[in-house]
KOLDRENMI-558940 format. One record per residue: residue in one letter; x, y, z of N, C-alpha, C in turn. Coordinates in steps of 0.02 Angstrom, whole numbers. Layout:
sekol	n.c1	n.c2	n.c3	ca.c1	ca.c2	ca.c3	c.c1	c.c2	c.c3
A	X	Y	Z	X	Y	Z	X	Y	Z
...
! end
This chain:
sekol	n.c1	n.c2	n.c3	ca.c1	ca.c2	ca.c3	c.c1	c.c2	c.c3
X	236	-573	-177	308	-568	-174	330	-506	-213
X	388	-475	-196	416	-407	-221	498	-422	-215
X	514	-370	-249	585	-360	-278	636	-305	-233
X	574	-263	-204	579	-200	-174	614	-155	-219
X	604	-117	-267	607	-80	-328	541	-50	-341
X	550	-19	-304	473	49	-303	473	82	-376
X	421	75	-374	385	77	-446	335	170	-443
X	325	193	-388	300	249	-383	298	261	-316
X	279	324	-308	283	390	-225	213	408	-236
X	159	396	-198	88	405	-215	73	458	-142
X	27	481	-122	12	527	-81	-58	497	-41
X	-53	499	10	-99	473	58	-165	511	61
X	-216	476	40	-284	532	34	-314	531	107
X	-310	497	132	-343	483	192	-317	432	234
X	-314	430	303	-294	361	359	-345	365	422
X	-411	348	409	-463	302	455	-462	263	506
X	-423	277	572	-395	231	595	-474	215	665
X	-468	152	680	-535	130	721	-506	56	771
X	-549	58	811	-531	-13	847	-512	-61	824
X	-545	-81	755	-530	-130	735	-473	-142	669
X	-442	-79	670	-398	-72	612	-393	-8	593
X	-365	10	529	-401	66	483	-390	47	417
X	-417	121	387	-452	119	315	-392	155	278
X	-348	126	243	-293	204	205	-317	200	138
X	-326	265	119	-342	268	52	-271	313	17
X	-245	281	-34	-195	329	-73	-224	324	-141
X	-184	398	-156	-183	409	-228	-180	333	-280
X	-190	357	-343	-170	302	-384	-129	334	-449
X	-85	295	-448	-45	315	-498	-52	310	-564
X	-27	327	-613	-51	300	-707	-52	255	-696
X	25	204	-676	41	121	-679	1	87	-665
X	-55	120	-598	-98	85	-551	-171	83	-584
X	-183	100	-637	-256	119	-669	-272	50	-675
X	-254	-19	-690	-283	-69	-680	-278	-126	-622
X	-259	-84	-562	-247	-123	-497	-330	-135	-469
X	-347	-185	-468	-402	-227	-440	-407	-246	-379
X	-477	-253	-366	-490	-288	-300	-438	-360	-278
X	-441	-339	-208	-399	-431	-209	-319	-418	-233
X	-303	-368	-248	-216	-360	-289	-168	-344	-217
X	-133	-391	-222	-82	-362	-170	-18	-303	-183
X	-24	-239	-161	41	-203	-172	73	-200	-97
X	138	-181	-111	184	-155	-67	161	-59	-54
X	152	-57	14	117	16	33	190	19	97
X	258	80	66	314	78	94	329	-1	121
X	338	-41	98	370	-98	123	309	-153	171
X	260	-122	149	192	-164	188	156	-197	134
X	148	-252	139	107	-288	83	25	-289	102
X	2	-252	72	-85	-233	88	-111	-259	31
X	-178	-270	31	-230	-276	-9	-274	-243	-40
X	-306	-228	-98	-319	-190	-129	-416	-218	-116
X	-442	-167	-87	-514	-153	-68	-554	-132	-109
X	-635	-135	-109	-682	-97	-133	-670	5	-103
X	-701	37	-138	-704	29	-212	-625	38	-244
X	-626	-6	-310	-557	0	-343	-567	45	-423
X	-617	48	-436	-630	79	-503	-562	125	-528
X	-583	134	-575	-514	185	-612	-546	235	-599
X	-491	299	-564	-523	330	-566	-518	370	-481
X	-536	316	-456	-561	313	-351	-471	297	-344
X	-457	312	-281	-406	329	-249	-389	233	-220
X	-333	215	-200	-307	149	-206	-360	138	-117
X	-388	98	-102	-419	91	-19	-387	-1	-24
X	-364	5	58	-319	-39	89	-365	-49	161
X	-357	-97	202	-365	-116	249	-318	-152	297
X	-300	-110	356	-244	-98	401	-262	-159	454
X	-223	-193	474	-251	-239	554	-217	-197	583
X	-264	-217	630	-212	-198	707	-130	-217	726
X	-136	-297	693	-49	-337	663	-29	-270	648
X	-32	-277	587	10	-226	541	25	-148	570
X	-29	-124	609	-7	-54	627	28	-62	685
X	36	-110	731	75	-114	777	164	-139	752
X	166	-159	709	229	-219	686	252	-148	652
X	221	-93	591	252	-62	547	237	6	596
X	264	63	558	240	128	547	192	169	506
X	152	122	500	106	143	452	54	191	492
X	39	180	552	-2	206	594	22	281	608
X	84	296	595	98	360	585	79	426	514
X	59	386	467	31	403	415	-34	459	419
X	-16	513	392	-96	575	394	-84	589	304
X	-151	616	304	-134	652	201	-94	671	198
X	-75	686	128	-29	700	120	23	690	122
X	50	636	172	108	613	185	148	563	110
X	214	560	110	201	522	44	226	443	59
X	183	403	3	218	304	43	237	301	-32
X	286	227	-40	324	193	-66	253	142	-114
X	269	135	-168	214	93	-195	255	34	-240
X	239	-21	-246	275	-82	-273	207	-125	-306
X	173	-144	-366	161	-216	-381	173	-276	-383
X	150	-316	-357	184	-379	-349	218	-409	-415
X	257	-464	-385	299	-472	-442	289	-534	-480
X	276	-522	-538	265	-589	-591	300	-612	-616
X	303	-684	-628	341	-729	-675	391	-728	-697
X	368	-660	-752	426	-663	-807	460	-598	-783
X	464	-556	-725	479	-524	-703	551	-520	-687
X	606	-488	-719	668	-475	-687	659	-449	-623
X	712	-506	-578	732	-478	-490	797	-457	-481
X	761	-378	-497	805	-309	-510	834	-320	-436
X	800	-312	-393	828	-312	-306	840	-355	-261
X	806	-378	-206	795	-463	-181	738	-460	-178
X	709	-529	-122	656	-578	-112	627	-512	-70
X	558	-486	-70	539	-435	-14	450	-472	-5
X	464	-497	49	399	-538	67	327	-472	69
X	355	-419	76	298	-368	104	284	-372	177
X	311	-420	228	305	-449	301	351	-394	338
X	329	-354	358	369	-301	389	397	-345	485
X	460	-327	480	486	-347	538	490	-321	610
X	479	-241	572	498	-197	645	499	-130	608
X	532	-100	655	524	-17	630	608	-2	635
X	636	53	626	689	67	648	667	151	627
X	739	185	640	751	287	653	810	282	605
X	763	339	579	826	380	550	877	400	592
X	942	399	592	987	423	649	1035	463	621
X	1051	452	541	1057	517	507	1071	520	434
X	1105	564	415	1094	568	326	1158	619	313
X	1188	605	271	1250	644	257	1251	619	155
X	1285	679	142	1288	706	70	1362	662	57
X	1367	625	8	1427	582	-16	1451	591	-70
X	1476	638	-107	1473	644	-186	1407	663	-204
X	1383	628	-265	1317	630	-284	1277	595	-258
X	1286	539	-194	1250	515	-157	1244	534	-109
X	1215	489	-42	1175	499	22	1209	413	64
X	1232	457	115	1250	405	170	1179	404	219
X	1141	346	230	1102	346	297	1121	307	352
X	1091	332	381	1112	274	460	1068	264	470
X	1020	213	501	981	184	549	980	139	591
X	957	157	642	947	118	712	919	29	671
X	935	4	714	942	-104	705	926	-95	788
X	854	-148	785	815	-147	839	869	-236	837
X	882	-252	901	928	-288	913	891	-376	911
X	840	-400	878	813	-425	886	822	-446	803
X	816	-388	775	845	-401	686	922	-400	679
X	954	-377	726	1033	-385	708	1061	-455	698
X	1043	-496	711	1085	-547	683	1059	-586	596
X	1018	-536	576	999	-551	509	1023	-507	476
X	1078	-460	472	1101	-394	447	1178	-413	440
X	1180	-425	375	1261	-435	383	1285	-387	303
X	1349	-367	322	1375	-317	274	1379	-334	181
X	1356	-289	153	1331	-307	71	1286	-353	83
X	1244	-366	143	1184	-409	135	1127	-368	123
X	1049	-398	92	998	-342	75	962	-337	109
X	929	-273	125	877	-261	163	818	-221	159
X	751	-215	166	707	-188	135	707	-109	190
X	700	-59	162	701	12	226	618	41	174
X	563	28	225	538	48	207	500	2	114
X	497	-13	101	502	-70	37	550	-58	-19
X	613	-18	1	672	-24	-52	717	-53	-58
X	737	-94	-88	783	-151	-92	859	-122	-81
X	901	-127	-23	948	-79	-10	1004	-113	9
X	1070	-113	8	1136	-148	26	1154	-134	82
X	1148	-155	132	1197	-127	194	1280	-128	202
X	1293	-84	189	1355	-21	180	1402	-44	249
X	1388	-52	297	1407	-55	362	1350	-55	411
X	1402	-80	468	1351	-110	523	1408	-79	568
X	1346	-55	630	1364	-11	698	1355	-71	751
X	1340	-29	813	1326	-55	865	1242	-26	882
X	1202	-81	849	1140	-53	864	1115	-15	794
X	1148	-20	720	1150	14	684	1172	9	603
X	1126	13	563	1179	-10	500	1159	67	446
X	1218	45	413	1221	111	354	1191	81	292
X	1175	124	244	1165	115	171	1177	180	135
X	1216	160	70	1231	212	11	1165	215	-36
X	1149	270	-31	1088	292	-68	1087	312	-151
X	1098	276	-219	1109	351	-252	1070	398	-284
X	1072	434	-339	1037	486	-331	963	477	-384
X	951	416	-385	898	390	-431	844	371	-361
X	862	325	-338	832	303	-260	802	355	-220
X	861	418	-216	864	466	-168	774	505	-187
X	775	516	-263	733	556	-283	659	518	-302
X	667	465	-316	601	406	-318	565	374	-276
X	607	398	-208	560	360	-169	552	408	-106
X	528	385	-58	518	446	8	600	429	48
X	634	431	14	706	426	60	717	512	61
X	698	527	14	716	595	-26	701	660	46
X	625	615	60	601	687	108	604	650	180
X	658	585	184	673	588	259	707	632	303
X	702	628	347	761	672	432	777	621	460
X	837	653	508	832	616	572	784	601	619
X	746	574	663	702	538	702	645	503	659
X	638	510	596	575	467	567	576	412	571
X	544	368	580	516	287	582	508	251	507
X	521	222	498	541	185	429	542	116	445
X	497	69	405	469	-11	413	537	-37	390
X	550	-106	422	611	-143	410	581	-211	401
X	624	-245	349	612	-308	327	694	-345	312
X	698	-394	345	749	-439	333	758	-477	274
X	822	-477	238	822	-552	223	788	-606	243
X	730	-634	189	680	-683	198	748	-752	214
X	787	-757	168	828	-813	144	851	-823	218
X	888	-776	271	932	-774	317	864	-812	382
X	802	-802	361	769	-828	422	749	-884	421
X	763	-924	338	725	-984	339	816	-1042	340
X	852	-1009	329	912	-1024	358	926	-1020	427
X	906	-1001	470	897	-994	546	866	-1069	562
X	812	-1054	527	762	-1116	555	771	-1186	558
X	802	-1175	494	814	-1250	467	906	-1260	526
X	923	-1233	509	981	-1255	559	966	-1258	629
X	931	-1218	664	882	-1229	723	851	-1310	725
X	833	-1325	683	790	-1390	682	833	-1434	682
X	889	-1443	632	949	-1503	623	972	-1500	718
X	1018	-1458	718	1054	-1448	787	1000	-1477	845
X	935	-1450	837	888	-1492	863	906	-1572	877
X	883	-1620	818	884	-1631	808	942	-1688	832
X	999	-1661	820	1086	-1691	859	1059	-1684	902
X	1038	-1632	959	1058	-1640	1028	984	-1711	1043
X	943	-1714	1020	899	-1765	1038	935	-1819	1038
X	968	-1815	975	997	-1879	941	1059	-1909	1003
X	1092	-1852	1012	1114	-1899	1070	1112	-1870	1141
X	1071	-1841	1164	1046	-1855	1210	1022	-1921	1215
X	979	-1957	1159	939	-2028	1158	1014	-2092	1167
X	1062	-2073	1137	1119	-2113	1139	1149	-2112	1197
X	1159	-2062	1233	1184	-2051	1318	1136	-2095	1355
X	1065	-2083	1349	1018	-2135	1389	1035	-2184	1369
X	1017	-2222	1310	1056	-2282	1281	1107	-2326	1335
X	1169	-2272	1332	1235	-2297	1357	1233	-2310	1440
X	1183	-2252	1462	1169	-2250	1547	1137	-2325	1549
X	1082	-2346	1498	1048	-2402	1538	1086	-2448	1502
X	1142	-2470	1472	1178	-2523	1459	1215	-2534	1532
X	1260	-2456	1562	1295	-2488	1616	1255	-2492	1671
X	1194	-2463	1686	1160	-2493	1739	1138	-2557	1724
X	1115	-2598	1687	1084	-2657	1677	1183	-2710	1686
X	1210	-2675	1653	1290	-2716	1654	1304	-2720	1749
X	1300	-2670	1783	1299	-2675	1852	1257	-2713	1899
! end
């Protein structure tokens, strides 16, 4: 579990990609000198696993599914490029941001970026499939940063960037057309469900009471 409050901008040593997945190796950061085998981080808003070798020292190695490179943008990744880095979140941990499962939802585009004062207006494309989990001052992960949505378009929501965010994380060296991982409100989907199931639930309920009533007046006839 994560907060989405990126903790470092690490640099991609390598992306291995093969039939059955690939191999990403990134930098490691100071913070990261005791990240272990088996450790889950947030890699831009992707919750990966931390591989052999992990020594201090050797560069962070992750292992990609095929899931994951199809669902995120990670598969767009070459050296050099820079990702979003997060540790999972413990206990006694203040939740600086929201709930960020690391479960990437989809992808969305940059569609654009404008200068606001000392901040940054973005826009991005809302693949219409996540729009009804996007509601205004609700949170959303872009990429694994814990972010407010500002406004909502048609096909589209905004966020105010400011200038701490702008420079800490890879928002800094986005454009227009880049691909950027999206994650919903966890809360808004298990709220879906559960009201999915009740409403369920009624219509059985009397649907079973309509049959009920049908074979009272046929047996009454």
């Amino acid at each position: 579990m994560f907060t989405g409050l990126v903790s470092a901008v690490a640099r991609v040593v390598s992306f291995r990609s093969g039939a059955a997945g690939a191999v990403l190796a990134v930098e490691r950061p100071p913070d990261f000198g005791d990240a272990a085998v088996g450790e889950s981080i947030a890699v831009s808003g992707v919750c990966l696993t931390v591989v052999p070798p992990a020594a201090l020292g050797h560069p962070l190695f992750f292992d990609v599914s095929p899931e994951t490179l199809s669902r995120s943008a990670l598969g767009g990744l070459s050296a050099g490029a820079g990702v979003n880095l997060e540790r999972a979140l413990r206990a006694s941990d203040r939740l600086g941001g929201h709930i960020v499962a690391g479960h990437v939802d989809g992808t969305a585009e940059v569609l654009g970026i404008e200068k606001s004062g000392d901040s940054w207006s973005f826009r991005f494309s809302l693949p219409s499939p996540l729009a009804r989990y996007a509601v205004e001052k609700g949170s959303i992960a872009v990429d694994g940063i814990s972010l407010t949505v500002a406004a909502l378009g048609e096909g589209s929501f905004d966020v105010a960037v400011i200038p701490h965010t702008f420079t800490a994380t890879t928002l800094g060296t986005k454009k227009p057309g880049d691909r950027v991982n999206l994650e919903v409100d966890i809360l808004g989907k298990y709220v879906e469900r559960l009201l999915a199931a009740r409403l369920g639930d009624m219509r059985e309920g009397a649907e079973a009471r309509d049959e009920r009533l049908r074979g009272l007046l046929t047996n009454g006839a």
